[in-house]
C-alpha positions as a Markdown table, in Angstrom:
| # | Residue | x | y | z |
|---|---|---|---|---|
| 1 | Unk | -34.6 | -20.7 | 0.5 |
| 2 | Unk | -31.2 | -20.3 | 1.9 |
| 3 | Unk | -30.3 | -18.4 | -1.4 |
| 4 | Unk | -33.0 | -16.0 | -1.1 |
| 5 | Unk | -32.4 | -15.6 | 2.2 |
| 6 | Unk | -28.8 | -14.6 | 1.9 |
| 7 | Unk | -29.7 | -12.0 | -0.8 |
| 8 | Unk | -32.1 | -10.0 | 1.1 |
| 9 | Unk | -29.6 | -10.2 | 4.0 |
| 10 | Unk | -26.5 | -9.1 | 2.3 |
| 11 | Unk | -28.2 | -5.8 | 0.9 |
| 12 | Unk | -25.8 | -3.9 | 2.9 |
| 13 | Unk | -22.8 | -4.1 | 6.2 |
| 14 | Unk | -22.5 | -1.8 | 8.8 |
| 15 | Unk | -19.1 | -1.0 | 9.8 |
| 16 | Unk | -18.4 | -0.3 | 13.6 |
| 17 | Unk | -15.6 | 1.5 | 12.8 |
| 18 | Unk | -12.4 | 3.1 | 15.0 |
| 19 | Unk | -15.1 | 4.6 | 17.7 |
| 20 | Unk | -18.6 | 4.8 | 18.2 |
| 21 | Unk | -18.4 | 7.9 | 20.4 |
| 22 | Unk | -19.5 | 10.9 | 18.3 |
| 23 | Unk | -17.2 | 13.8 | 20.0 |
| 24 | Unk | -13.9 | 11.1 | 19.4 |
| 25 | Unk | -15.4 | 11.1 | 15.7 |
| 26 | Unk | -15.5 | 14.6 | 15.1 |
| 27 | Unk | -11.6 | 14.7 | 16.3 |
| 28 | Unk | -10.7 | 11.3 | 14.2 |
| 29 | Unk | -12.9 | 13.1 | 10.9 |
| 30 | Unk | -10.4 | 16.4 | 10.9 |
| 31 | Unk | -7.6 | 14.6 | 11.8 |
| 32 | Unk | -7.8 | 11.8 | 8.9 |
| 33 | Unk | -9.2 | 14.6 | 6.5 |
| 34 | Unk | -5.9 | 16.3 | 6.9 |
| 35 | Unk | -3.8 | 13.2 | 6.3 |
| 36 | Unk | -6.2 | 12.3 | 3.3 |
| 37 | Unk | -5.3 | 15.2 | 1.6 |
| 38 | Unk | -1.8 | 15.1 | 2.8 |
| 39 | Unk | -1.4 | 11.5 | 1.5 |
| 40 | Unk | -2.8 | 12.3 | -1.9 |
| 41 | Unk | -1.0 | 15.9 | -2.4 |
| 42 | Unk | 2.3 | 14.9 | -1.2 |
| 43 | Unk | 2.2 | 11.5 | -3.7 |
| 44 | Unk | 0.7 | 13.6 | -6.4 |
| 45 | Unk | 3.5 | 16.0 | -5.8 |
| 46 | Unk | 5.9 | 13.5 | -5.9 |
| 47 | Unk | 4.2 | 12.0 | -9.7 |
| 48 | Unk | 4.2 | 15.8 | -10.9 |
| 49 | Unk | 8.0 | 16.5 | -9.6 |
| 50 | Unk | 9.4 | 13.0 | -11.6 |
| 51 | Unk | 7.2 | 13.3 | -14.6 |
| 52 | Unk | 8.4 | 17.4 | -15.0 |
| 53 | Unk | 12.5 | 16.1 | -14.4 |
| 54 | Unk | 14.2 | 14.5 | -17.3 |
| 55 | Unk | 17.2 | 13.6 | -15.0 |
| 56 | Unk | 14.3 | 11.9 | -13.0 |
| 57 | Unk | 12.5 | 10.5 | -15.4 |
| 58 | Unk | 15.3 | 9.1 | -16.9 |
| 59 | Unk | 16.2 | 6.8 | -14.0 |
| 60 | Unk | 14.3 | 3.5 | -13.9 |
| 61 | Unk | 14.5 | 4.1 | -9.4 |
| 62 | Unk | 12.8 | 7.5 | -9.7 |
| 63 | Unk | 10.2 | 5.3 | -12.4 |
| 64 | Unk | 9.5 | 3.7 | -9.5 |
| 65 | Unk | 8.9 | 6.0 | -7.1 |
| 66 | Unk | 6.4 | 7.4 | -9.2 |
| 67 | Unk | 4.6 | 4.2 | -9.6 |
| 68 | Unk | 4.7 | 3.6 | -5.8 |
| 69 | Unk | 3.4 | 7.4 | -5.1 |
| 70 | Unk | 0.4 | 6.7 | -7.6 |
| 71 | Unk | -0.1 | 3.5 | -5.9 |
| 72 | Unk | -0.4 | 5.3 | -2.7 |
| 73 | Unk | -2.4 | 7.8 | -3.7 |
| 74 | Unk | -4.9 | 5.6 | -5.2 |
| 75 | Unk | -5.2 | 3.4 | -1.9 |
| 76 | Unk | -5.7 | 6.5 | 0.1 |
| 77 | Unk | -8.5 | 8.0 | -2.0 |
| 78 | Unk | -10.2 | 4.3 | -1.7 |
| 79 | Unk | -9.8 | 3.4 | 1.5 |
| 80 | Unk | -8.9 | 6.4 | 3.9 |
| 81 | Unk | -11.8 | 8.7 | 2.1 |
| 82 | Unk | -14.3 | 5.9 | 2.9 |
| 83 | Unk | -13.1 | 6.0 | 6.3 |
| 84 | Unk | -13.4 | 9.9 | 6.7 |
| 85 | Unk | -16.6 | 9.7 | 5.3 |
| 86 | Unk | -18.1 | 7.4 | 7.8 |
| 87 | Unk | -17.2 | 9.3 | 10.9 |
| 88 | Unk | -19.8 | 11.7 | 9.4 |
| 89 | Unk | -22.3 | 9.4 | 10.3 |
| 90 | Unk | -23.7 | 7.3 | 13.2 |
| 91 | Unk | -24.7 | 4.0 | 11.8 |
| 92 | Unk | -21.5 | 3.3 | 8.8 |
| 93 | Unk | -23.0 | 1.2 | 6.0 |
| 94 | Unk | -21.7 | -0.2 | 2.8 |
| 95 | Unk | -23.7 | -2.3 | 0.3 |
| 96 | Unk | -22.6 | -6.1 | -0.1 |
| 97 | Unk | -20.8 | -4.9 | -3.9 |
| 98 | Unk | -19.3 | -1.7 | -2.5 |
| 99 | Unk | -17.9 | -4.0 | 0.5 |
| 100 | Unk | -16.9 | -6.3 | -2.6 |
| 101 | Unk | -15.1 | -3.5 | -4.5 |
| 102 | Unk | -13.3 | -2.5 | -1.1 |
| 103 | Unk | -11.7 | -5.4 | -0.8 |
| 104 | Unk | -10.5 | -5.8 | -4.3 |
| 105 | Unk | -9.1 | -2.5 | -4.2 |
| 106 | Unk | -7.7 | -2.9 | -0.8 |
| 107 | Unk | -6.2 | -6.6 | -2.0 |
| 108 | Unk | -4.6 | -5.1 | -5.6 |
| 109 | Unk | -3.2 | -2.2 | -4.5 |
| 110 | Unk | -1.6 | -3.4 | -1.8 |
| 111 | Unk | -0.3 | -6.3 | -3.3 |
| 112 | Unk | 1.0 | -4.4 | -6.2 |
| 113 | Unk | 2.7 | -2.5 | -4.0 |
| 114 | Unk | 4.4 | -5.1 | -2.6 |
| 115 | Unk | 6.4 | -6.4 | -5.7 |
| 116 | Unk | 6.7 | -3.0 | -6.6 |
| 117 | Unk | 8.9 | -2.3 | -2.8 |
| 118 | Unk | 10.6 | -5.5 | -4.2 |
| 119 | Unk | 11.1 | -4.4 | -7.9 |
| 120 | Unk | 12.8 | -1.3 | -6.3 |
| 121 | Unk | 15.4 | -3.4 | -4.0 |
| 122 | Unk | 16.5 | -5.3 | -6.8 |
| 123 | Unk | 16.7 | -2.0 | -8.6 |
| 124 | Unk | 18.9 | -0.9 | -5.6 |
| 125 | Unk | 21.0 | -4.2 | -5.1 |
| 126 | Unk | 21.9 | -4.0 | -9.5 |
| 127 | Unk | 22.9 | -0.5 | -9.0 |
| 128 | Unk | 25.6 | -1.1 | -5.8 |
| 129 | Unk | 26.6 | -4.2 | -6.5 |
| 130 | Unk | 27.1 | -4.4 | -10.5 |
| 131 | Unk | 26.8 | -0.4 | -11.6 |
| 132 | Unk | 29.1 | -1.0 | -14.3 |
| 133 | Unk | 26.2 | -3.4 | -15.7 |
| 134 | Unk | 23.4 | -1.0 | -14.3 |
| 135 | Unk | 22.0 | 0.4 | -17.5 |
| 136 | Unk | 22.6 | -2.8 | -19.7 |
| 137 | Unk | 20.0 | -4.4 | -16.9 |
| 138 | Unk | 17.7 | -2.0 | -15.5 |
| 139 | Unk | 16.2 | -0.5 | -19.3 |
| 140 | Unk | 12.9 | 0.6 | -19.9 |
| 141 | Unk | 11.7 | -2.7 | -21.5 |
| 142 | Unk | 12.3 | -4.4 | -18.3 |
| 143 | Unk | 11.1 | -1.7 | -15.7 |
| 144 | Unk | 7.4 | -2.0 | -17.9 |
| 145 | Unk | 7.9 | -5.5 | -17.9 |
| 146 | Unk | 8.3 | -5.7 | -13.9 |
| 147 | Unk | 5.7 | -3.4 | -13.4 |
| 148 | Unk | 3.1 | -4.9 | -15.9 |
| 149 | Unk | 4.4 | -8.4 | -13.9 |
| 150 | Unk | 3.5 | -6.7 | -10.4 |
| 151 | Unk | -0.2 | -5.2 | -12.0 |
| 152 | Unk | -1.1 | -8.8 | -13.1 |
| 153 | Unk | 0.2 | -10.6 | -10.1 |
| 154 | Unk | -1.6 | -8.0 | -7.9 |
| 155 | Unk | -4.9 | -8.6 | -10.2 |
| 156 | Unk | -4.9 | -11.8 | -10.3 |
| 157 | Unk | -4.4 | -12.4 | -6.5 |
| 158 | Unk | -7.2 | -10.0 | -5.4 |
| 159 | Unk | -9.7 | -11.9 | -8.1 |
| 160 | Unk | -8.1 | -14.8 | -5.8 |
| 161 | Unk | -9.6 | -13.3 | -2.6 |
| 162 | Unk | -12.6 | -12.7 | -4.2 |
| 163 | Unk | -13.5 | -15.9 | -5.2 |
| 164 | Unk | -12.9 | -16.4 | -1.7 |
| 165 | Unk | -15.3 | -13.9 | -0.8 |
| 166 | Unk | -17.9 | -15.3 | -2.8 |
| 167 | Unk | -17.6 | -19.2 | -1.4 |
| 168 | Unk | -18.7 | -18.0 | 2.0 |
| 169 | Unk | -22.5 | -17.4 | 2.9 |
| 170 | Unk | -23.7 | -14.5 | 5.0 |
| 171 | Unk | -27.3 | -14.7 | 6.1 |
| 172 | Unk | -26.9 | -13.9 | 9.5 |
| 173 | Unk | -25.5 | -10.8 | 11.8 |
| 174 | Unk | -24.5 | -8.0 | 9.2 |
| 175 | Unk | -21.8 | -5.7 | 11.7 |
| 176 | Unk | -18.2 | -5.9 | 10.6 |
| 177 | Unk | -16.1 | -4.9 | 13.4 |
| 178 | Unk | -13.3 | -2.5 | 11.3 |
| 179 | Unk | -13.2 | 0.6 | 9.6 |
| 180 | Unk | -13.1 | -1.1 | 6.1 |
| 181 | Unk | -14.3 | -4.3 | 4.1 |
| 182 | Unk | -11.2 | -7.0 | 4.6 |
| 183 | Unk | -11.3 | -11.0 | 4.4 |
| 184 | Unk | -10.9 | -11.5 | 8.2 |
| 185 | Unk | -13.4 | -9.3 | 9.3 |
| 186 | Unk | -15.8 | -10.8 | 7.0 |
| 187 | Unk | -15.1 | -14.4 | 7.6 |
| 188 | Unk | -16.1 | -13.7 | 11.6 |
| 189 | Unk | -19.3 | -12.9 | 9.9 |
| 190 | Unk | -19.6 | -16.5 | 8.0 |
| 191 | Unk | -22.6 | -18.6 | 8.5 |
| 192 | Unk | -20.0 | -21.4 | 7.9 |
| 193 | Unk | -16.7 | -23.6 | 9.1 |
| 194 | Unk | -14.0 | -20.8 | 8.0 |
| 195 | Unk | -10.8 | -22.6 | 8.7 |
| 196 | Unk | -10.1 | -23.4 | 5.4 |
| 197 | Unk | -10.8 | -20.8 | 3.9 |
| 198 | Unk | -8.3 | -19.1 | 6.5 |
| 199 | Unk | -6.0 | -21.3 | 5.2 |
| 200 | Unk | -6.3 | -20.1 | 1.6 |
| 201 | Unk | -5.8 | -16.4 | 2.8 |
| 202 | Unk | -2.7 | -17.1 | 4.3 |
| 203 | Unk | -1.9 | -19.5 | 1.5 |
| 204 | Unk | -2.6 | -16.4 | -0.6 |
| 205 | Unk | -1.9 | -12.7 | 0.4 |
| 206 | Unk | 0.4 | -14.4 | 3.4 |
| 207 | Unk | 2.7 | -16.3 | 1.1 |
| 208 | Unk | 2.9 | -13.0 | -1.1 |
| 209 | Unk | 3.7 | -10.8 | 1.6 |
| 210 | Unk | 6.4 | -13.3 | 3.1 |
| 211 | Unk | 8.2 | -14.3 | -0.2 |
| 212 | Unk | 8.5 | -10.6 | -1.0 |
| 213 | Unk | 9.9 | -9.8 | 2.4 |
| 214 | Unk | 12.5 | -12.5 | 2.1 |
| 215 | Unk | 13.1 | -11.6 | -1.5 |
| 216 | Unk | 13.9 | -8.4 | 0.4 |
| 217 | Unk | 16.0 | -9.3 | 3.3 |
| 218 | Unk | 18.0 | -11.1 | 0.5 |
| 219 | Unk | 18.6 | -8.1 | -1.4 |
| 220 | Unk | 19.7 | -6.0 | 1.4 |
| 221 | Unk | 21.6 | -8.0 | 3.0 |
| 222 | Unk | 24.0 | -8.6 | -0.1 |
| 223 | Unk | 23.6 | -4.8 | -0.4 |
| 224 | Unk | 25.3 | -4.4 | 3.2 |
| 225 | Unk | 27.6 | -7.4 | 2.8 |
| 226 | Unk | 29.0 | -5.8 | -0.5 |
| 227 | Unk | 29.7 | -2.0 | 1.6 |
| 228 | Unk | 32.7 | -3.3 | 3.1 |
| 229 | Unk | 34.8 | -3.0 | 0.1 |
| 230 | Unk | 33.3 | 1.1 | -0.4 |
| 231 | Unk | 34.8 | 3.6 | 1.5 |
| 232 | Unk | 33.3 | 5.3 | 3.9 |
| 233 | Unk | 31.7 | 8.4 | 1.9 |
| 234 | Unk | 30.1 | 5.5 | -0.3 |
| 235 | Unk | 28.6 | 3.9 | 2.6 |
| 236 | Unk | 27.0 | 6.7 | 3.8 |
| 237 | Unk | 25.7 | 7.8 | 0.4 |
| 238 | Unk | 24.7 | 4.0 | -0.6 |
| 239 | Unk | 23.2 | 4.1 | 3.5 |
| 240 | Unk | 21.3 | 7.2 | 2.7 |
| 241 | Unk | 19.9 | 6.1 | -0.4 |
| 242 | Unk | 18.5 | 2.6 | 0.8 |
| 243 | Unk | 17.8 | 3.7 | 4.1 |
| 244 | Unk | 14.1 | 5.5 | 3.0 |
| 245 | Unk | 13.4 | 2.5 | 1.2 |
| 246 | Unk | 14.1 | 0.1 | 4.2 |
| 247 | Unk | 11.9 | 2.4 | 6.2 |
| 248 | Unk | 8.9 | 2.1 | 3.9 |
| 249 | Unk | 9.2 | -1.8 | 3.3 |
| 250 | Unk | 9.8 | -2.4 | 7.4 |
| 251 | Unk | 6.7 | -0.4 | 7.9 |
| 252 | Unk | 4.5 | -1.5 | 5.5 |
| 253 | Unk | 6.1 | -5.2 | 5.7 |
| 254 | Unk | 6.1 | -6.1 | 8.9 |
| 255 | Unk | 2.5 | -5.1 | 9.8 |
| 256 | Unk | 0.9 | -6.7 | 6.0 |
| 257 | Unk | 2.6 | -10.1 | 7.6 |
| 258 | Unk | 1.0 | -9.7 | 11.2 |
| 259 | Unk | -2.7 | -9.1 | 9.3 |
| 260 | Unk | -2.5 | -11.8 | 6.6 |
| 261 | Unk | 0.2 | -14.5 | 7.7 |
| 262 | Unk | -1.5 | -15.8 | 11.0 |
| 263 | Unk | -4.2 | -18.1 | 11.4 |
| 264 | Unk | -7.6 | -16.5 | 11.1 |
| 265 | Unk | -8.0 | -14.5 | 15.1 |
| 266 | Unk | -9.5 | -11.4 | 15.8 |
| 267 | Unk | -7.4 | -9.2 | 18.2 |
| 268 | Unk | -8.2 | -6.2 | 19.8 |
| 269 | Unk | -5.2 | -4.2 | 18.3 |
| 270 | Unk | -6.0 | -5.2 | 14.7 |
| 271 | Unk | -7.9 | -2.1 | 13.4 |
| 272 | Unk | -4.8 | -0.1 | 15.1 |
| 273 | Unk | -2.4 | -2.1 | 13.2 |
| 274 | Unk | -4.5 | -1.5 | 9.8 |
| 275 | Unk | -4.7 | 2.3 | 10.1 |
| 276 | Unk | -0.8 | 2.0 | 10.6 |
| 277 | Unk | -0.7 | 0.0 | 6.9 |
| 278 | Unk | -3.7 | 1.5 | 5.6 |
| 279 | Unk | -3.5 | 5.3 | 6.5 |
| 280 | Unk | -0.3 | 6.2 | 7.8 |
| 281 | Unk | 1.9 | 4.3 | 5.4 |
| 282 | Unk | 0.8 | 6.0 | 2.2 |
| 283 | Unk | 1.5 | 9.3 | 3.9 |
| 284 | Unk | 4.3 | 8.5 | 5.0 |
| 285 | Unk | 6.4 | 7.5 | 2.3 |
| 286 | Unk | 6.2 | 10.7 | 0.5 |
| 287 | Unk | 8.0 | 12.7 | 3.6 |
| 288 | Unk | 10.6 | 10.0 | 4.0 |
| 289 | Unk | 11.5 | 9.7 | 0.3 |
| 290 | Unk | 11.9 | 13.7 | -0.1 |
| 291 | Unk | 13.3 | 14.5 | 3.1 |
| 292 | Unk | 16.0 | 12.5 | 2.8 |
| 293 | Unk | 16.6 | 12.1 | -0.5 |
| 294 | Unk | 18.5 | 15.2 | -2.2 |
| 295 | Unk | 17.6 | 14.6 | -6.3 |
| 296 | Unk | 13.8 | 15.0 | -5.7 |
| 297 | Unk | 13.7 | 17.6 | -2.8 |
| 298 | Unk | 16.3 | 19.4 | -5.8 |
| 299 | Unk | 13.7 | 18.4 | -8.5 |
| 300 | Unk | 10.8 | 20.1 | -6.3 |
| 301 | Unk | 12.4 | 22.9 | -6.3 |
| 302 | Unk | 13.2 | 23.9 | -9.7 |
| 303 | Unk | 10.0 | 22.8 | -10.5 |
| 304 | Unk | 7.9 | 25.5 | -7.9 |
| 305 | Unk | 11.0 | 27.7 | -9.8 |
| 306 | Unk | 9.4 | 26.9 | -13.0 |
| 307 | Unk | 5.6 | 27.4 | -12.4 |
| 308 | Unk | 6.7 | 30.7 | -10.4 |
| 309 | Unk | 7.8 | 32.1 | -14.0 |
| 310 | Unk | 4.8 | 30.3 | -15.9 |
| 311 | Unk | 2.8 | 32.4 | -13.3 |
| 312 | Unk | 4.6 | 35.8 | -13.8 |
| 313 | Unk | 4.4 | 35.6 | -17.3 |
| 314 | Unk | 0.5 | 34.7 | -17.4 |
């Protein structure tokens, strides 16, 4: 009976959303459209840039980047498009195996993205600190390796929270208080004791996000303890070529960690702190790595050089 029941119930969620007042959604649907289709132009922009420079595309850090930007644009076009979506409509709903897929998708590419930021420090902290041994470490083999490593990790952990997903039994009130599908949310809407299943989030996703921002921290600060034998133009340069990528991981760090390393609590700022990881993050890290770094916004050009000629010659 309970079975039954929870199958009927669980046909679909409806999501409350950022705002319930239709004017404020009309405002929030132009205004996330726009950074929707910056997010995903800028990152493929980014992809198109590396893949048409050999000097990028010969550099395991601008590898990278690529994978990062294709990351970004991928969570975008699955979580931000959903969002922007819903504002079109008064009552949000999302079937039980579309909420499902959301928080796979939400779970794997965020966590891949994670070791990736990592992958990329160490990349950093290799080429500072031992560039004579640079190319004899960072190769190919290894950069597929690390990023086949940070796929499977990423897969693996979001079957994790699945699994999770699946242990707990809804057959009650359906309205998830969020703009997306996530664990939290869904665990307020448990017809059971969640604690330890809290327990296995934080366990999970928490301990991921935590150990990667140590592994971090580490990496840095060796990278700033080595500066003081450089001189002063190769601090700046070394400063200026870290400091997008310190931006990015304090960003996109420190507000993972708020979400998934606490015990299982609703507060009122949450969905603000999600948008900032969810939405603003991916379009982000675009403008930060091409505005301040000099290879790509280079790269860009000669590349918008190169499809000016393709066109004049069409």
């Amino acid at each position: 009976m309970v079975q039954n029941l929870r199958y009927i119930n669980l046909v679909k969620f409806v999501l409350l959303g950022i705002s319930q007042n239709p004017a404020i959604q009309k405002i929030f649907f132009v205004v996330f459209l726009l950074v929707c289709i910056a997010t995903v132009g800028g990152n493929e922009l980014i992809i198109v840039t590396i893949l048409c420079s050999p000097a990028l595309l010969g550099c395991p850090m601008y590898f990278f980047l690529a994978v990062l930007s294709f990351l970004d644009a991928c969570f975008s076009s699955v979580i931000t498009q959903k969002m922007v979506v819903g504002f079109l409509y008064e009552r949000k709903s999302i079937s039980y195996k579309e909420c499902i897929k959301q928080v796979f998708a939400d779970h794997i590419f965020t966590e891949v993205e994670m070791i990736v930021l990592t992958t990329m420090a160490y990349d950093h902290y290799v080429a500072i600190c031992k560039p004579l041994h640079y190319s004899s470490i960072i190769n190919w083999r290894l950069c597929v390796i690390l990023v086949g490593v940070s796929s499977t990790g990423g897969f693996l952990n979001s079957i994790m929270q699945i699994l999770i997903t699946f242990q707990v039994p809804f057959w009650g009130p359906n309205i998830i208080d969020h703009f997306m599908c996530d664990l939290y949310p869904l665990l307020e809407l448990a017809c059971t004791e969640t604690r330890v299943l809290g327990l296995l989030v934080i366990s999970n996703s928490g301990l991921i996000c935590i150990i990667n921002f140590c592994l971090l921290l580490v990496s840095y600060g060796i990278i700033l303890f080595s500066l003081r034998t450089h001189s002063v133009e190769g601090r700046g340069k070394v400063l200026s070529t870290c400091g997008s990528h310190i931006a990015v991981v304090v960003l996109f760090f420190v507000l993972c960690i708020f979400i998934y390393a606490r015990p299982h609590s609703s507060f009122p700022f949450d969905k603000m702190v999600a948008i900032f990881y969810t939405v603003l993050t991916p379009v982000l890290s675009p403008l930060i790595y091409t505005l301040r770094n000099k290879e790509v916004k280079n790269a860009m050009r000669k590349v918008q050089k190169r499809l000016v000629v393709v066109s004049h010659e069409k």
